[in-house]
N, CA, C and O atoms as CSV, one atom per row, in Angstrom:
chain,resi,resn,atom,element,x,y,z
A,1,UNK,N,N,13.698,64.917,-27.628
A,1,UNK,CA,C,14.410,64.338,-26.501
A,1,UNK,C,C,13.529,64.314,-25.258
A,1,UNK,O,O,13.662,63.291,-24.587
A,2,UNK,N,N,12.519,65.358,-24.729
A,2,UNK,CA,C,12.039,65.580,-23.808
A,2,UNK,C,C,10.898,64.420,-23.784
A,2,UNK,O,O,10.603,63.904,-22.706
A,3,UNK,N,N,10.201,63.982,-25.108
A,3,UNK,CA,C,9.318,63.068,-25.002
A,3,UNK,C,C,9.652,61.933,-24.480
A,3,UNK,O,O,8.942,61.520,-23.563
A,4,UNK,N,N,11.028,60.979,-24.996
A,4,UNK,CA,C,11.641,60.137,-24.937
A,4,UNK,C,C,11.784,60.173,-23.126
A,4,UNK,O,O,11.478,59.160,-22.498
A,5,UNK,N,N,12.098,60.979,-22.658
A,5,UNK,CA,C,12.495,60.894,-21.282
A,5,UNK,C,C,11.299,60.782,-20.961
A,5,UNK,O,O,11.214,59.591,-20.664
A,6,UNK,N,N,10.066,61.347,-20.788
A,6,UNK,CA,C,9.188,61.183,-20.457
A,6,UNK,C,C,8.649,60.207,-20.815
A,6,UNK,O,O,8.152,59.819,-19.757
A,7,UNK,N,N,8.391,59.547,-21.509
A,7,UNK,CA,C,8.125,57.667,-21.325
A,7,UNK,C,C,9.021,57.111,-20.838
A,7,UNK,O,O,8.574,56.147,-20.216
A,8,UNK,N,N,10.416,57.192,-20.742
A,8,UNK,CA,C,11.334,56.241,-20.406
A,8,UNK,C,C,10.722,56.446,-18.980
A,8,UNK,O,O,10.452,55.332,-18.531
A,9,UNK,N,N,10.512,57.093,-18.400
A,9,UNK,CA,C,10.503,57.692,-17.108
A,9,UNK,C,C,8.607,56.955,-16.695
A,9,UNK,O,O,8.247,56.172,-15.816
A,10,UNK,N,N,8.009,57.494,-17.527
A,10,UNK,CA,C,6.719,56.632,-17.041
A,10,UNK,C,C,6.501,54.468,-17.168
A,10,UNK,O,O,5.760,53.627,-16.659
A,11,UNK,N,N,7.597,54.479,-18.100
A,11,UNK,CA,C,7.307,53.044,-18.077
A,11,UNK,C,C,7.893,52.574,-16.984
A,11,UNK,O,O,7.417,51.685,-16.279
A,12,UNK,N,N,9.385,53.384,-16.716
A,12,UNK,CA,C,9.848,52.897,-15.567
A,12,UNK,C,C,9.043,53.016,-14.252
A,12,UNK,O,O,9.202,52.097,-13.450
A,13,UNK,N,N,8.122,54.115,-13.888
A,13,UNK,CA,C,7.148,54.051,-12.245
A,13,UNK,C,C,6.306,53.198,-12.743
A,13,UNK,O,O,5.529,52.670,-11.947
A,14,UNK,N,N,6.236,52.872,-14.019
A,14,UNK,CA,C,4.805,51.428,-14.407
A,14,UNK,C,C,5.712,50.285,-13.535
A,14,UNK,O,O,5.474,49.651,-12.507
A,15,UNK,N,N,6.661,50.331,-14.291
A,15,UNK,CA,C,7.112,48.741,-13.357
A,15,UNK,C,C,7.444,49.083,-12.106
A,15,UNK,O,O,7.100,48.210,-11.310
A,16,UNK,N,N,7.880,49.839,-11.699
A,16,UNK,CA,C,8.207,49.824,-9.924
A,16,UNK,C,C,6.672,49.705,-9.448
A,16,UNK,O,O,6.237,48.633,-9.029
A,17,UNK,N,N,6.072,50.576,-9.514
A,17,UNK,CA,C,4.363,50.015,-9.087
A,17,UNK,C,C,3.948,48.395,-9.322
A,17,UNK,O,O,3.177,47.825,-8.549
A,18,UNK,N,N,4.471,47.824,-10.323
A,18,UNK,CA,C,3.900,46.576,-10.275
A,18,UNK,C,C,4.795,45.744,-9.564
A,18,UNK,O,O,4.265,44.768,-9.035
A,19,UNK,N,N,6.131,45.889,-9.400
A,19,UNK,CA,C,6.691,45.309,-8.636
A,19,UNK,C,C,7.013,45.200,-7.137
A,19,UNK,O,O,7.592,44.396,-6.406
A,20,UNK,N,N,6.160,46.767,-6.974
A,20,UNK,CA,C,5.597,46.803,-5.139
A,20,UNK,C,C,4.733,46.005,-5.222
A,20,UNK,O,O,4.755,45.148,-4.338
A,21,UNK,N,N,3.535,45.894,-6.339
A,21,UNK,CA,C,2.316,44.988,-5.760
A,21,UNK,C,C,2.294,43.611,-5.585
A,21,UNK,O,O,1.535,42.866,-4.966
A,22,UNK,N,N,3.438,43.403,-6.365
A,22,UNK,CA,C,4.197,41.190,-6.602
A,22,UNK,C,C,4.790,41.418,-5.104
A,22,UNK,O,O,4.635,40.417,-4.404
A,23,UNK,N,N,5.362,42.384,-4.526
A,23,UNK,CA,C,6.228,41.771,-3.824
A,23,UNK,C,C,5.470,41.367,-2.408
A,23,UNK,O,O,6.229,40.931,-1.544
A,24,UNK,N,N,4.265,41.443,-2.111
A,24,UNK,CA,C,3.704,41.012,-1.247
A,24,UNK,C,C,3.314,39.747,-1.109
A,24,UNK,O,O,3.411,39.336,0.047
A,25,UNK,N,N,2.905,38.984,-1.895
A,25,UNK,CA,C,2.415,37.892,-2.703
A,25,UNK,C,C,3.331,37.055,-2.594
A,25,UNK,O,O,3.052,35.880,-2.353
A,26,UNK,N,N,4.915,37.569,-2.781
A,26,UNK,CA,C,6.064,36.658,-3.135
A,26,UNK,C,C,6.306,36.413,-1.704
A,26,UNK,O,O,6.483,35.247,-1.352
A,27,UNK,N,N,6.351,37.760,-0.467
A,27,UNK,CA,C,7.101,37.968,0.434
A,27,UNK,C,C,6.207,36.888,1.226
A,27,UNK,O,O,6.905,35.985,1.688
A,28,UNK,N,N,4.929,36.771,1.477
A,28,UNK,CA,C,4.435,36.186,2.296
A,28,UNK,C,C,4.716,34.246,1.970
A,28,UNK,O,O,4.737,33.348,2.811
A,29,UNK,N,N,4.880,34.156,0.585
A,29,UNK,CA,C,5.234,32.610,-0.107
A,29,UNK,C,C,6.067,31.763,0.719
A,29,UNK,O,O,5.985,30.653,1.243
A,30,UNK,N,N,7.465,33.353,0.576
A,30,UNK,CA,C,8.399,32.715,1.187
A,30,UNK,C,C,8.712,32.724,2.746
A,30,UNK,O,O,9.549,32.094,3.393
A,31,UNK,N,N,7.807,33.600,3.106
A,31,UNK,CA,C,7.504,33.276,4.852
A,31,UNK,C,C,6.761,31.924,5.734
A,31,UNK,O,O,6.699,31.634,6.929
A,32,UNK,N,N,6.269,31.314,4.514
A,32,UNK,CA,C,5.498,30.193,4.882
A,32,UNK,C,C,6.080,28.892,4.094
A,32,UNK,O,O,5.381,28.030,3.562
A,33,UNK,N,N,7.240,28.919,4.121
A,33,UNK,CA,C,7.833,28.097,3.193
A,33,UNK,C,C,7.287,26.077,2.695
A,33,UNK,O,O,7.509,25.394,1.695
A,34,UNK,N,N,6.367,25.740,4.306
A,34,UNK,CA,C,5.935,24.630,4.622
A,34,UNK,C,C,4.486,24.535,3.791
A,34,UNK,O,O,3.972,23.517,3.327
A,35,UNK,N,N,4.091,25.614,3.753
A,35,UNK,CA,C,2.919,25.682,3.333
A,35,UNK,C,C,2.506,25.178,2.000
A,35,UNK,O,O,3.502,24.956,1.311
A,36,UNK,N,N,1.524,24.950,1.466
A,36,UNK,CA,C,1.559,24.364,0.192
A,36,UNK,C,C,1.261,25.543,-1.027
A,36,UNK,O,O,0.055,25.767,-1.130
A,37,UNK,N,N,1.820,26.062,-1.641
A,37,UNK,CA,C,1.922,27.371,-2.650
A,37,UNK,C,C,0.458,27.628,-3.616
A,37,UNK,O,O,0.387,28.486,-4.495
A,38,UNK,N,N,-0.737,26.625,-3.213
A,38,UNK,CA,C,-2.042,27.063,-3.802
A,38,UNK,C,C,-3.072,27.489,-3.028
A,38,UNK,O,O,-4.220,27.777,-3.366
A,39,UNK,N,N,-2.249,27.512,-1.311
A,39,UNK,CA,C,-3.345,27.439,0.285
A,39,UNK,C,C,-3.222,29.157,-0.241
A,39,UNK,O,O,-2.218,29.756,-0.626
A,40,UNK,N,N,-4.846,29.729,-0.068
A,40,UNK,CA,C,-4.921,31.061,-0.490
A,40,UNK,C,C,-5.267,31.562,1.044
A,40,UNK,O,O,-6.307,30.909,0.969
A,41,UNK,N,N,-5.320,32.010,2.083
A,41,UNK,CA,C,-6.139,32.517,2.942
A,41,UNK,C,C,-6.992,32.962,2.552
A,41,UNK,O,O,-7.893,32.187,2.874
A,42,UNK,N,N,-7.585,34.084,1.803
A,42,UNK,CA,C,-8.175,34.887,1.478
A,42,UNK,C,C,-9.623,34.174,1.085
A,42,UNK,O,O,-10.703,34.499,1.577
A,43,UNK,N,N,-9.371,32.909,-0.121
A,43,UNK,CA,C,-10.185,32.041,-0.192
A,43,UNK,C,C,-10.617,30.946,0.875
A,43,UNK,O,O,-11.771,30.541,0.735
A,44,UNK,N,N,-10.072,30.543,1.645
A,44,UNK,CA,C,-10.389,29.557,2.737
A,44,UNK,C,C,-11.065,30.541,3.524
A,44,UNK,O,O,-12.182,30.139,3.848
A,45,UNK,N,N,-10.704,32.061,4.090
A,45,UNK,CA,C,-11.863,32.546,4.736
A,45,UNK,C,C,-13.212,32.555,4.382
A,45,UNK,O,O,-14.146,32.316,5.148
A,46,UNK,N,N,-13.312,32.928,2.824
A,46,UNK,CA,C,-14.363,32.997,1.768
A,46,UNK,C,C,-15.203,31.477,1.872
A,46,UNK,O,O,-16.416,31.269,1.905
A,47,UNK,N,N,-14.027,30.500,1.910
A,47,UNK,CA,C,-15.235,29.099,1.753
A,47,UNK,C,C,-15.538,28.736,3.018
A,47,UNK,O,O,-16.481,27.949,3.108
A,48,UNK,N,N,-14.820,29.204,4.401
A,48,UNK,CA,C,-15.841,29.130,5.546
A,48,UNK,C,C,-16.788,30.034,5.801
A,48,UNK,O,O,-17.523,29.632,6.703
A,49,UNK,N,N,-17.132,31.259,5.322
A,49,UNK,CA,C,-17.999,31.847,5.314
A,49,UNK,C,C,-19.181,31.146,4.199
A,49,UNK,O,O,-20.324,30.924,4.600
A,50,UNK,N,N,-18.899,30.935,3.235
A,50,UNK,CA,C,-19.825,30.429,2.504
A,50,UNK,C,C,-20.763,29.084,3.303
A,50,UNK,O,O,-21.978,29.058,3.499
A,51,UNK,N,N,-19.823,28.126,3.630
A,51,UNK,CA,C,-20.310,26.687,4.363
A,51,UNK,C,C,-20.943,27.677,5.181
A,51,UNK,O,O,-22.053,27.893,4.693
A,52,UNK,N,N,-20.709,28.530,6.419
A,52,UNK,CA,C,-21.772,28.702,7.541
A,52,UNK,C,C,-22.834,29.400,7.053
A,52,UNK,O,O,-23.814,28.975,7.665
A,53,UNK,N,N,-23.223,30.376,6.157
A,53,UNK,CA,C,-24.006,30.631,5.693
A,53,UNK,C,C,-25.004,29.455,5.080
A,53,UNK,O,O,-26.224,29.370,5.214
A,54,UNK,N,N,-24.188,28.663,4.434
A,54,UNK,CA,C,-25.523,27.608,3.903
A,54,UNK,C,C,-26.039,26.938,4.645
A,54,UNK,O,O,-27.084,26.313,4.462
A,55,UNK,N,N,-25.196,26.981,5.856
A,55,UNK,CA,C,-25.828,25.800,7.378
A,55,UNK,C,C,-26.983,26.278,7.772
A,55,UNK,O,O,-27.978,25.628,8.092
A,56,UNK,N,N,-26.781,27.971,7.735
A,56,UNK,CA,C,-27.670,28.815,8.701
A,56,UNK,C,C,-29.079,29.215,7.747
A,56,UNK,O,O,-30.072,29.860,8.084
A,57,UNK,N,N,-28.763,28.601,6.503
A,57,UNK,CA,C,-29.951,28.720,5.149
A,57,UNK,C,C,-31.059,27.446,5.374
A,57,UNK,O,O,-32.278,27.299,5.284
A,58,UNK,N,N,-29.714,26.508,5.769
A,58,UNK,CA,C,-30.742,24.683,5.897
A,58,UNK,C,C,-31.255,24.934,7.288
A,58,UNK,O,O,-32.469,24.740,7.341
A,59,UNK,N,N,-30.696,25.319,8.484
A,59,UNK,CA,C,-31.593,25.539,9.234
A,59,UNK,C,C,-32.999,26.500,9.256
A,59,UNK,O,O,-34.052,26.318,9.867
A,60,UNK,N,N,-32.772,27.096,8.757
A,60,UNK,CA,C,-33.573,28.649,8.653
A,60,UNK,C,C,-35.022,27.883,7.657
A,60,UNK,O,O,-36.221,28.080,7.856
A,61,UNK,N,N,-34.270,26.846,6.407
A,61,UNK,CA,C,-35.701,26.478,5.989
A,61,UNK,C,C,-36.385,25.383,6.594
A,61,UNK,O,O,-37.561,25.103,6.359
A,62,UNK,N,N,-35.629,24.762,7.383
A,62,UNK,CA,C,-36.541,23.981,8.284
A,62,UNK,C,C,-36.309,22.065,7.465
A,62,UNK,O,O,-36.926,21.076,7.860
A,63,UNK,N,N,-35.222,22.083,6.265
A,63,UNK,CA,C,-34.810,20.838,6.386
A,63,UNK,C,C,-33.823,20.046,6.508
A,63,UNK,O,O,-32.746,20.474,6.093
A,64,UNK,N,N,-33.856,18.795,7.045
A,64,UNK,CA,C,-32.849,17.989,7.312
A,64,UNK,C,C,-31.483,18.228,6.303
A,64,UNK,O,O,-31.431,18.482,5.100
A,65,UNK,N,N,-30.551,18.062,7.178
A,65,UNK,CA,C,-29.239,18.245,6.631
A,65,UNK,C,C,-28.726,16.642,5.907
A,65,UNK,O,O,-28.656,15.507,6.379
A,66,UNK,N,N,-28.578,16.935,5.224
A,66,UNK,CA,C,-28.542,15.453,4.342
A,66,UNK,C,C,-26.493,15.436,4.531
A,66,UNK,O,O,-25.852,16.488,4.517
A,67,UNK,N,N,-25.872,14.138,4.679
A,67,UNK,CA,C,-24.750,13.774,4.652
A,67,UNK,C,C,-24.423,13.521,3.212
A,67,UNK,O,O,-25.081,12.921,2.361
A,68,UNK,N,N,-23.056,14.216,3.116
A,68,UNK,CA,C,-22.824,13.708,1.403
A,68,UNK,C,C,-21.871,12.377,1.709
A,68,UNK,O,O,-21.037,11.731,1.074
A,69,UNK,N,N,-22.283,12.343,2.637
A,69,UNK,CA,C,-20.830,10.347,2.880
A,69,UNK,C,C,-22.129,9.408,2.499
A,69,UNK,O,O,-22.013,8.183,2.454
């Protein structure tokens, strides 16, 4: 009997732990309801850091910045 409780009991803090970590993810979704549900912040900081870094790479080697239009 004592085993039984003791998993019932650990699977259950398995899911409450995973369901603190969804609920951030969800909570912020539905705070931004306008927003479009694939806009990541996390990544858009990441790909403006990336673009200024490569600006500061083409300057740094000394060639022309070519237009992709």
């Amino acid at each position: 009997m004592y085993w039984n409780s003791m998993v019932v009991e650990t699977l259950h803090n398995d899911r409450i732990k995973e369901a603190t970590r969804n609920r951030l993810p969800v909570e912020l979704r539905e705070a931004r309801p306008g927003v479009e549900q694939s806009y990541n912040p996390a990544l858009a900081w990441i790909g403006e850091r990336i673009k200024d870094i490569g600006s500061r790479i083409v300057e740094i080697s000394g060639q022309p910045e070519q237009s992709l239009n």
